[in-house]
C-alpha positions in Angstrom: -21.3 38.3 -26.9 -20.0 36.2 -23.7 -21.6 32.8 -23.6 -23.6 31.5 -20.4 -23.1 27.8 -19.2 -26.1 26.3 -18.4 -25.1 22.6 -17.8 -25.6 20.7 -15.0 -22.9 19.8 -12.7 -20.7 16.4 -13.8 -21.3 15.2 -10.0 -24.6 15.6 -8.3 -23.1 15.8 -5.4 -25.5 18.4 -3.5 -28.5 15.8 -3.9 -26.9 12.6 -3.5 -28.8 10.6 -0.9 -24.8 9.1 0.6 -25.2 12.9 1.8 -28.2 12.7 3.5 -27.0 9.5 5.3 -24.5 11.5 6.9 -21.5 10.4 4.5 -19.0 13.3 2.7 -17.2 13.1 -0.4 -13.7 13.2 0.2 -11.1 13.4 -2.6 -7.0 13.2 -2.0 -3.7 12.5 -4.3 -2.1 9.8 -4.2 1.5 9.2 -5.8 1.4 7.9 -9.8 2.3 4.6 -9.8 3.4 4.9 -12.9 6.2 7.5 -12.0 10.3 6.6 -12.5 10.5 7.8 -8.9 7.7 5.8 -7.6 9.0 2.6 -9.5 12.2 3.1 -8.3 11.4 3.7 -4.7 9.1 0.6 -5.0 12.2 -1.6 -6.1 14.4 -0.3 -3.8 11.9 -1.3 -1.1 11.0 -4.4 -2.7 15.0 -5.5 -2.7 15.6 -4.1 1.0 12.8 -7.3 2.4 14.3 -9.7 0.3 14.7 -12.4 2.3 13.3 -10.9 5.7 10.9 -13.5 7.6 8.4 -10.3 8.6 7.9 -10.2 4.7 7.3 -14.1 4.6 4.6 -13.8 7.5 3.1 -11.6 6.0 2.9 -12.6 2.6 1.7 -16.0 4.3 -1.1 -14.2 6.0 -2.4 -12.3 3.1 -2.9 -15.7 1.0 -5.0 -16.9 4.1 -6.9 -13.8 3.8 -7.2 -14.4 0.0 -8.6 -17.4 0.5 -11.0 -16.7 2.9 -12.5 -13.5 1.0 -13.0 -16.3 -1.9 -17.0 -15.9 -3.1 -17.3 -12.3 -1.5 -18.4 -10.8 -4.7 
């Protein structure tokens, strides 16, 4: 004999106020981080802005964006 589900959906998405407000669920991929190919693309970009000064202002502004988002939470 086949077997009915009867079990309420894992998301309650159809009666989630966020709806209501005008806000919609939106799901996407994103690579694995944990992939060979992402890792090794990741190096190989890492190595190319060795030593570039756009890489040194910008690791200099986000530590004074770190700082400042100190206590947020």
């Amino acid at each position: 004999m086949a077997q009915i589900n009867n079990q309420a959906p894992k998301v309650g998405w159809t009666c989630d106020p966020r709806r209501g407000r005008g806000l919609r669920l939106v799901q996407f991929w994103v690579p694995g981080t944990k992939a060979p190919s992402f890792i090794d693309g990741l190096r190989s970009k890492c190595l190319a802005l060795r030593g570039d000064p756009a890489e040194a202002e910008m690791l200099k502004f986000s530590e004074q964006a770190t700082q400042k988002m100190e206590g947020w939470l």
